[in-house]
Backbone bond lengths (Angstrom), bond angles and torsions (degrees), N, CA, C in turn:
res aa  C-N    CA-C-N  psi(-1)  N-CA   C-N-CA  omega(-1)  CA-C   N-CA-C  phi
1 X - - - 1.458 - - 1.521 108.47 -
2 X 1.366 121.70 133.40 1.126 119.21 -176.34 1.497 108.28 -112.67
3 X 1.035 127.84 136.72 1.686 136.81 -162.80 1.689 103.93 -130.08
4 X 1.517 104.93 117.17 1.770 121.10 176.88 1.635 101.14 -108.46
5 X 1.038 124.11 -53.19 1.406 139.56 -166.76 1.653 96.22 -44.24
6 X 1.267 107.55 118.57 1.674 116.98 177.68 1.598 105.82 -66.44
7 X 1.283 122.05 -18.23 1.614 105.15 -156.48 1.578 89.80 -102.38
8 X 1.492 130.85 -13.80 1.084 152.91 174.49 1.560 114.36 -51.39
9 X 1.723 91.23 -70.97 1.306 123.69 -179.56 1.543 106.98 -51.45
10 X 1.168 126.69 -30.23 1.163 135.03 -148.46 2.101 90.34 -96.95
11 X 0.984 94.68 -13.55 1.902 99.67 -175.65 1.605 117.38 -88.13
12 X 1.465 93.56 -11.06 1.767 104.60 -174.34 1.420 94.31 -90.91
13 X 1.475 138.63 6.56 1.554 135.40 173.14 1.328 95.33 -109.25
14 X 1.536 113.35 -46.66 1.958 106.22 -169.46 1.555 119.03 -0.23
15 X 1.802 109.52 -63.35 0.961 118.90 -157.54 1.869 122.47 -88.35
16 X 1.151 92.03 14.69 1.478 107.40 -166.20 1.337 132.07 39.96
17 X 1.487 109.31 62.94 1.630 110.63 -172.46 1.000 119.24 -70.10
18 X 1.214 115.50 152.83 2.408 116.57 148.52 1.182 84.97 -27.07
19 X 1.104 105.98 142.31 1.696 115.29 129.52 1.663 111.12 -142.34
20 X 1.532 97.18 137.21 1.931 98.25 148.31 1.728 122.40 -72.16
21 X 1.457 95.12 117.80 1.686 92.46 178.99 1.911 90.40 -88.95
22 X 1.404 111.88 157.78 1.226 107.18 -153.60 1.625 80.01 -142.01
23 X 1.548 132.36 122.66 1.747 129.60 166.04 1.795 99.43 -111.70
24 X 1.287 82.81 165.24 1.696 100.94 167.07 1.360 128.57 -143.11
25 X 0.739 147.78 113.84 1.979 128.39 162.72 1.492 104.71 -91.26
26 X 0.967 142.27 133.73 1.455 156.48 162.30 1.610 113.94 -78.49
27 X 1.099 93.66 -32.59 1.648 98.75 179.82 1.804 93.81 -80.49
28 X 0.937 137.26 -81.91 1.370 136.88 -177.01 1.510 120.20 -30.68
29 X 1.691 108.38 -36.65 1.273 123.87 -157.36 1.583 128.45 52.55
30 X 1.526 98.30 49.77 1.940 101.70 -179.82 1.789 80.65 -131.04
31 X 1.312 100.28 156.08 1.373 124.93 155.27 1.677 123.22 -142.55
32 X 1.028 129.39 168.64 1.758 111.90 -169.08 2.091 91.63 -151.92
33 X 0.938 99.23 169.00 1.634 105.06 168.34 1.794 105.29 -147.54
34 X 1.214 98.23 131.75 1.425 101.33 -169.16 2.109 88.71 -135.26
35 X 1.660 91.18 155.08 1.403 109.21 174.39 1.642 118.77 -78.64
36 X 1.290 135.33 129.17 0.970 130.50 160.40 1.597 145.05 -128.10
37 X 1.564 147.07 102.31 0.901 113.53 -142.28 1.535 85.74 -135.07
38 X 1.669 140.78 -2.75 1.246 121.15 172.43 1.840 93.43 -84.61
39 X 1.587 109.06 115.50 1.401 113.90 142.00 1.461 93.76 -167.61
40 X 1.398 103.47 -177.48 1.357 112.09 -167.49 1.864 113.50 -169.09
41 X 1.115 120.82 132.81 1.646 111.99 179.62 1.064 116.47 -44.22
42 X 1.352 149.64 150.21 1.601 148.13 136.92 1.351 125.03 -69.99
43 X 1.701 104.56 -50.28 1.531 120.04 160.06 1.338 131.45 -127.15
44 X 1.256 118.54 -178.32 1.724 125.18 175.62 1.482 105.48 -77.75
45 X 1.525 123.80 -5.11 1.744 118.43 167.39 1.347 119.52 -79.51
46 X 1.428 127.26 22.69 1.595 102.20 -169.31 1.995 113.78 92.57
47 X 1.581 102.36 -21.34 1.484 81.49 174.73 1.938 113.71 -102.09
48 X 1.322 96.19 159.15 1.664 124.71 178.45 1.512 105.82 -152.56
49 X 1.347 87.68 150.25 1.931 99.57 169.11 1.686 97.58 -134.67
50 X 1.348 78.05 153.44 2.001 90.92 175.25 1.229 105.18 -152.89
51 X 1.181 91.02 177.69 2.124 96.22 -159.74 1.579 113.21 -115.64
52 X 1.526 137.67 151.19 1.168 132.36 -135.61 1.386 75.90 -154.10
53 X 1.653 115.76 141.83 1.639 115.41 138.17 1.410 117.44 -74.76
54 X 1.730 100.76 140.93 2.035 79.77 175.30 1.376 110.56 -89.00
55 X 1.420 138.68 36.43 0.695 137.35 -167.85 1.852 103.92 -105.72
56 X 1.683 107.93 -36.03 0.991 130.91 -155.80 2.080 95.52 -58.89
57 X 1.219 125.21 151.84 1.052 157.02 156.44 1.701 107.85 -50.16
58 X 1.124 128.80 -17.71 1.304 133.69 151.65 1.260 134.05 -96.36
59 X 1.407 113.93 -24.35 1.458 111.27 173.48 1.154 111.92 -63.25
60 X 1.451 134.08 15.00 1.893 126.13 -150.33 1.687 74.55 -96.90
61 X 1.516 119.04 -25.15 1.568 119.22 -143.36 1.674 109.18 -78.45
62 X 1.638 86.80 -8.63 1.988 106.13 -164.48 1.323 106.01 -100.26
63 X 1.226 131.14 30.19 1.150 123.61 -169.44 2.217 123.46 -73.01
64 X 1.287 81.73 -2.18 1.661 95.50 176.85 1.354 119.07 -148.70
65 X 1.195 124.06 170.59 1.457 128.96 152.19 1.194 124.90 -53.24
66 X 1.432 115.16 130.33 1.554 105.52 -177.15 1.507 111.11 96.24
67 X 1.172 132.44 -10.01 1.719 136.83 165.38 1.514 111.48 -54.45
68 X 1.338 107.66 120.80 1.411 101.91 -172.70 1.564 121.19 -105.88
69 X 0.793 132.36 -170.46 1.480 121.15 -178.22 1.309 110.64 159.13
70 X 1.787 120.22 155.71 1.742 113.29 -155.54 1.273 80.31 -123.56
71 X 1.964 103.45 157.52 1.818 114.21 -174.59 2.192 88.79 -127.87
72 X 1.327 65.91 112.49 2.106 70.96 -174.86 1.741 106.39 -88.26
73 X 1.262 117.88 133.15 1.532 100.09 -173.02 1.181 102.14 -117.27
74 X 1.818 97.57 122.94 1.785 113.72 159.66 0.884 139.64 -63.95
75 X 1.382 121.74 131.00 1.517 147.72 -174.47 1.559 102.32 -78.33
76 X 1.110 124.34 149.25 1.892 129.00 172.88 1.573 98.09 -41.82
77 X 1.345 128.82 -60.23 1.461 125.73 -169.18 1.266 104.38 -59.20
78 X 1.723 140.89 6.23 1.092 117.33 171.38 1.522 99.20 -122.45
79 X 2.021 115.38 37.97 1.561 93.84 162.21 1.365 139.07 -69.96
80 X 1.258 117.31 -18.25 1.129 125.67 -150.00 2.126 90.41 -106.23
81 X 1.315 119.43 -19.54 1.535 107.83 164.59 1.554 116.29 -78.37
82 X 1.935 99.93 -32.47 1.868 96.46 168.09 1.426 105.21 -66.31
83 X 1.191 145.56 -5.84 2.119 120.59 -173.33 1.886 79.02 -106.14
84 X 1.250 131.39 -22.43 1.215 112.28 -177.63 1.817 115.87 -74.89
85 X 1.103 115.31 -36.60 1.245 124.06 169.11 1.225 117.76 -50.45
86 X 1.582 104.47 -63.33 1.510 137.73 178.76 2.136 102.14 -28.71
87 X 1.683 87.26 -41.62 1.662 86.09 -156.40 1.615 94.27 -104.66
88 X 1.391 136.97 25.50 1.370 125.84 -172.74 1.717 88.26 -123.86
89 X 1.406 98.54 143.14 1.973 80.30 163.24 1.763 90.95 -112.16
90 X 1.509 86.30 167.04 1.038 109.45 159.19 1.590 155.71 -70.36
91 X 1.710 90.33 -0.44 1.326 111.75 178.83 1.705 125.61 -94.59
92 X 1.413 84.21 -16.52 1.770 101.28 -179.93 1.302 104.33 -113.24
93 X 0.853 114.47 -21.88 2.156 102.10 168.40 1.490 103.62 -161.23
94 X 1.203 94.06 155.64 1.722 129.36 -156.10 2.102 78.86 -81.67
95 X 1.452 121.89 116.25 1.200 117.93 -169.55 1.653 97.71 -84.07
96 X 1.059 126.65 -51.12 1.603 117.67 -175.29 1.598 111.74 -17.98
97 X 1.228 87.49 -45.72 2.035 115.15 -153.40 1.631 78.62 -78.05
98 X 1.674 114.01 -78.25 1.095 102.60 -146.84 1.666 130.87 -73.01
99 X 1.258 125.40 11.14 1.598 158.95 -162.81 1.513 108.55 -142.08
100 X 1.265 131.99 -8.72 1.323 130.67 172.83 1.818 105.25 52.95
101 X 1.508 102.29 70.52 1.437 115.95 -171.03 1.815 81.73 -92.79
102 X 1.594 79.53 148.26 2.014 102.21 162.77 1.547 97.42 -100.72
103 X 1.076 105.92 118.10 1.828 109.31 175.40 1.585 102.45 -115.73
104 X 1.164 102.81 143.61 1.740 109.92 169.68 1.772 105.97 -131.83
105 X 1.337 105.04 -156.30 1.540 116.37 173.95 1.956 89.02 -97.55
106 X 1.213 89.95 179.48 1.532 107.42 160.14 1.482 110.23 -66.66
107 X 1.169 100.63 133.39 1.846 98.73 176.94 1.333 103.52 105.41
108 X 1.688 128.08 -19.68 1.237 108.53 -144.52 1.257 148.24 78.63
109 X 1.544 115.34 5.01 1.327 153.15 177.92 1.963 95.17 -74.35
110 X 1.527 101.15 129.48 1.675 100.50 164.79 1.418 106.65 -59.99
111 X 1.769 99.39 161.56 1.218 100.31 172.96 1.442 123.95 -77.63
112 X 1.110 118.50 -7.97 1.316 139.36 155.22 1.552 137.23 -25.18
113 X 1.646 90.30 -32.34 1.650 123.35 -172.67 1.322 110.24 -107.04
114 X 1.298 142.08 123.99 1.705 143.63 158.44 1.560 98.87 -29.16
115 X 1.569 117.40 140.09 1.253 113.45 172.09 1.677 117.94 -84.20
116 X 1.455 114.99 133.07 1.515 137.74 -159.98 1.475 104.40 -73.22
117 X 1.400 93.29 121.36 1.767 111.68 170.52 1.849 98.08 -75.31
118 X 1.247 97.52 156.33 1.270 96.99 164.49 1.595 117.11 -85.13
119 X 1.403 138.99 156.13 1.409 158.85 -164.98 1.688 96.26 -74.06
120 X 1.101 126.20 -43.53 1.271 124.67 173.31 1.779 110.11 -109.50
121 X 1.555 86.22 119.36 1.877 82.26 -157.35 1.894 93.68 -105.17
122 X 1.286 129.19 -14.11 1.296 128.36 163.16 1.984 96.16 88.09
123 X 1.396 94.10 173.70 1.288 99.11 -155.71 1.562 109.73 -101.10
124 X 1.254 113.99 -1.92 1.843 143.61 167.18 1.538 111.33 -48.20
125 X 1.790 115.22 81.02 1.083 110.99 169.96 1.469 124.64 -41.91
126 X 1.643 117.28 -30.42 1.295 122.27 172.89 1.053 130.59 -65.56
127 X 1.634 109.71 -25.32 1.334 127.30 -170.52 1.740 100.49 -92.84
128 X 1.298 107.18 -42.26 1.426 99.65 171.12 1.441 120.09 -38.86
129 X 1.651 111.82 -60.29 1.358 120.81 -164.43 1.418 97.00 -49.64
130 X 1.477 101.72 -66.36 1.733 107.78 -172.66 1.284 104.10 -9.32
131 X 1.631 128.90 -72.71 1.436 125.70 -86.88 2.215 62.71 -129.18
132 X 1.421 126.25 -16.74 0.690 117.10 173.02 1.676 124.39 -81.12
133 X 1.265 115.05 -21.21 1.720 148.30 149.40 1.385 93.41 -48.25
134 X 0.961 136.52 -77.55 1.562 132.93 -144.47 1.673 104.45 -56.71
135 X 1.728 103.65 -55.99 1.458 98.86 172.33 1.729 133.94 -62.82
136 X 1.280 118.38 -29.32 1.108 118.98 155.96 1.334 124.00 -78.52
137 X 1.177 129.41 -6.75 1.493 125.50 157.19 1.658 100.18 -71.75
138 X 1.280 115.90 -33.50 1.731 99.08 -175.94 2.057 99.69 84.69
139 X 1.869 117.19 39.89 0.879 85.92 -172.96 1.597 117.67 -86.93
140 X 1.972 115.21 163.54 1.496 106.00 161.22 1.289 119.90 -127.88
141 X 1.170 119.26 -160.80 1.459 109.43 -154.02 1.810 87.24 -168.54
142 X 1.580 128.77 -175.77 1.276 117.89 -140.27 1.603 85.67 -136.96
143 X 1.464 107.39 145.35 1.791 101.98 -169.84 1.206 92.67 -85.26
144 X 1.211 146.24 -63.77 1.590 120.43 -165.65 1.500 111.80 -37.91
145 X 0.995 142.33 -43.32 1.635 142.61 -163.55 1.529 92.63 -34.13
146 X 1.523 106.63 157.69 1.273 98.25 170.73 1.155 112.09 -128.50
147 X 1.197 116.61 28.68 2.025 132.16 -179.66 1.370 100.20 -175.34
148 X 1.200 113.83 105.08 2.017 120.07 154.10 1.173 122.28 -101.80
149 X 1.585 110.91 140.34 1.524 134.23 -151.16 1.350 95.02 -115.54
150 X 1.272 121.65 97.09 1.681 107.86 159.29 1.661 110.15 -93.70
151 X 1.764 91.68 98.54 1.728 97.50 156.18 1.220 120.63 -124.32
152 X 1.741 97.62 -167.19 1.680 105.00 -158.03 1.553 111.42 -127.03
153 X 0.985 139.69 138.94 1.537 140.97 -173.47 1.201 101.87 -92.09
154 X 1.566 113.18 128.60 1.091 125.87 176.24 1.720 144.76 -74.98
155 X 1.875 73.36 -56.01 1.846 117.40 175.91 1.036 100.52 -165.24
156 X 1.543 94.25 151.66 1.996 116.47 172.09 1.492 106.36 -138.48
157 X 0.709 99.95 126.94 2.013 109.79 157.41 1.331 115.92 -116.03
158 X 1.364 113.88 158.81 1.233 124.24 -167.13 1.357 114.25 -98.16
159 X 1.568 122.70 128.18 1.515 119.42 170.39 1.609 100.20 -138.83
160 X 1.255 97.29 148.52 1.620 105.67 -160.33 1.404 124.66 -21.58
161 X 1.271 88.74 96.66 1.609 109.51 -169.44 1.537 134.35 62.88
162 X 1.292 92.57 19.55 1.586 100.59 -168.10 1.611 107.69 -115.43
163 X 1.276 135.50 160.32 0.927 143.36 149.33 1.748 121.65 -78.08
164 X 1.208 111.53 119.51 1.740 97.31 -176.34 1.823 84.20 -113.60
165 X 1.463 99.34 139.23 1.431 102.28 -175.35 1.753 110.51 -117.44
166 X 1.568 111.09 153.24 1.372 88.31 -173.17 1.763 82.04 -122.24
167 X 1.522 109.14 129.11 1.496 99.69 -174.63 1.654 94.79 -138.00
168 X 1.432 102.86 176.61 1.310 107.52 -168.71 1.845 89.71 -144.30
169 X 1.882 96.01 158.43 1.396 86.48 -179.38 2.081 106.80 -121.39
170 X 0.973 89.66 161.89 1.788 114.41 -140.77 1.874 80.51 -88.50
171 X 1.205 103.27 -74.31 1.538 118.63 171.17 1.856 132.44 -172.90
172 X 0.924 102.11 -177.66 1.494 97.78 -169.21 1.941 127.07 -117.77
173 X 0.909 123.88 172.34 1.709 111.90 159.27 1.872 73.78 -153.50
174 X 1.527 90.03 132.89 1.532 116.28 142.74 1.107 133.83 -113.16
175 X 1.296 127.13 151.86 1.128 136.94 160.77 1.481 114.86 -41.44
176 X 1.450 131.15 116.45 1.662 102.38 173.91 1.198 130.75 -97.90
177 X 1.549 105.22 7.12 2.125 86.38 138.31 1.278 119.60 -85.57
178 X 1.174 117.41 37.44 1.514 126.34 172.68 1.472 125.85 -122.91
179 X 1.343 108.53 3.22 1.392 122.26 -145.57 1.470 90.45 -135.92
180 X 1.258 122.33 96.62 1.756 124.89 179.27 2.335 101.07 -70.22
181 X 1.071 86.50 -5.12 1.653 82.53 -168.56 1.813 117.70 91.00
182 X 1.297 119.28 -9.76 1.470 145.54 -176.46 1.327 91.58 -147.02
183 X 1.067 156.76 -6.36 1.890 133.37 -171.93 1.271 116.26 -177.12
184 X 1.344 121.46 174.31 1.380 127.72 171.41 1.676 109.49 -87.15
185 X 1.247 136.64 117.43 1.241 142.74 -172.47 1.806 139.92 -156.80
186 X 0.951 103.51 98.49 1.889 106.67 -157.91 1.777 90.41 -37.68
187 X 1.020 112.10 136.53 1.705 124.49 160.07 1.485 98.86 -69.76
188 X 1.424 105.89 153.41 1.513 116.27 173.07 1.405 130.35 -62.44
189 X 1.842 114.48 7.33 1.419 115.77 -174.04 2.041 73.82 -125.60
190 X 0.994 115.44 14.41 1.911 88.78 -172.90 1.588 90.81 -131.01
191 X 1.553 85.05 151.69 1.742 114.94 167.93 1.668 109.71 -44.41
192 X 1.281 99.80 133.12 1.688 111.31 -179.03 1.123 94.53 -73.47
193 X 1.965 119.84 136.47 1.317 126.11 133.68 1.574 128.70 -27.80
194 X 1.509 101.72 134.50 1.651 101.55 -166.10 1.472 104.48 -86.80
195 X 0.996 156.74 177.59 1.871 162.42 177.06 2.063 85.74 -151.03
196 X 1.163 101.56 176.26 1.420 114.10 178.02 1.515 106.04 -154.67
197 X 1.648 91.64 129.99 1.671 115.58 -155.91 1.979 91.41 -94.87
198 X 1.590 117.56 -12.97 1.323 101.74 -174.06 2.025 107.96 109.84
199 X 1.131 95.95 141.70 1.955 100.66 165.56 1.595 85.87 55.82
200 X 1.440 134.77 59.61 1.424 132.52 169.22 1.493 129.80 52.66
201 X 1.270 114.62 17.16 1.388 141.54 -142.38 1.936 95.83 -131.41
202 X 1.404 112.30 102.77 1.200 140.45 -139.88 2.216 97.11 -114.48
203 X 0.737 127.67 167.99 1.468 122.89 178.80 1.983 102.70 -162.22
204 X 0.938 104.65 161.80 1.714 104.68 -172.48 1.497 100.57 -116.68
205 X 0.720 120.42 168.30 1.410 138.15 176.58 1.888 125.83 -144.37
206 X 1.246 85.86 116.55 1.766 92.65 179.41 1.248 116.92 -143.42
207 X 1.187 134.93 149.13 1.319 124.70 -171.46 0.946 119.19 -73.57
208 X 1.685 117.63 160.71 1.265 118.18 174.14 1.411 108.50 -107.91
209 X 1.507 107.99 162.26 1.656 119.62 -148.39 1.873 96.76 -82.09
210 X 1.404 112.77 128.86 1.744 139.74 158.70 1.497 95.80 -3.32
211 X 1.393 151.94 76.36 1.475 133.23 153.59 2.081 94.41 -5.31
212 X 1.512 101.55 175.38 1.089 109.92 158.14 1.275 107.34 -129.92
């Protein structure tokens, strides 16, 4: 399922999943995948901010406005690749290689393929650029995920030592047993979305049943 609608887009965070945030440069030829789970929406348009160490091996990738990068969201069957990620950096080995990551494009597209704009690209000079960044970065993102977010960083300020980011999202493909048609939501034959309780300690999420 592919999702443009900002107020939409904005429903695949509601629930505060894992996610792998996933960067690239194409020109450099490095990409890294790092864990992330402090962010949160601001509004019903597509925007959220989340918080970064600047210390981290990915923040090198944020160095401006407009840095784009995809947030892939894990399913329970991928706890045990989030504490592996979690514990490798990215500065000492190339993680694909060194964790035997499945990487694709956004969508699920080989890497083989330029990564896919959506058909309705909207009238958002900002959003244009973005979404024009993403493909020349060459970005990817991780095939288990079961929803990828291609967004764009807006602004960051600094709080003790952290990066607080203000980003917005570009667009989506879900899984559609993941995709309630209104929300992000495991279908009754699929693995619950993971949330994180803290100290490696992971929690599921499934809905609870319609009051009547």
């Amino acid at each position: 399922v592919e999702i443009i609608d900002k107020a939409l887009l904005s429903r695949l965070l509601y629930p505060n999943p894992v996610c792998v945030l996933s960067v690239a440069d194409a020109d450099a030829g490095t990409h890294n995948h790092m864990i992330i789970t402090w962010l949160s929406c601001f509004d019903n348009k597509g925007g959220f901010m989340c918080s970064m160490n600047q210390k981290r091996h990915t923040a090198s990738f944020f160095a401006q406005p407009g840095s784009v990068f995809v947030l892939g969201v894990a399913a329970a069957d991928m706890a045990d690749t989030v504490l592996a990620i979690g514990a490798c950096s990215g500065r000492d080995a190339l993680k694909e290689v060194q964790l035997s990551l499945r990487a694709c494009r956004p969508g699920w597209q080989p890497l083989d393929t330029p990564v896919a704009l959506p058909a309705a690209q909207g009238k958002s000079s900002v959003d244009k650029a973005a979404k024009r960044r993403a493909v020349e970065a060459g970005l990817r993102t991780l095939e288990p995920c079961v929803a990828h977010i291609v967004c764009a960083m807006d602004e960051r300020i600094e709080r003790d030592g952290h990066w607080i980011m203000f980003c917005h999202m570009l667009h989506a493909h879900v899984r559609p047993s993941y995709w309630s048609g209104r929300g992000l939501v495991a279908g009754p034959d699929s693995t619950p979305v993971l949330t994180f309780l803290g100290s490696k300690q992971f929690a599921h999420m499934v809905a609870a049943p319609v009051p009547d």
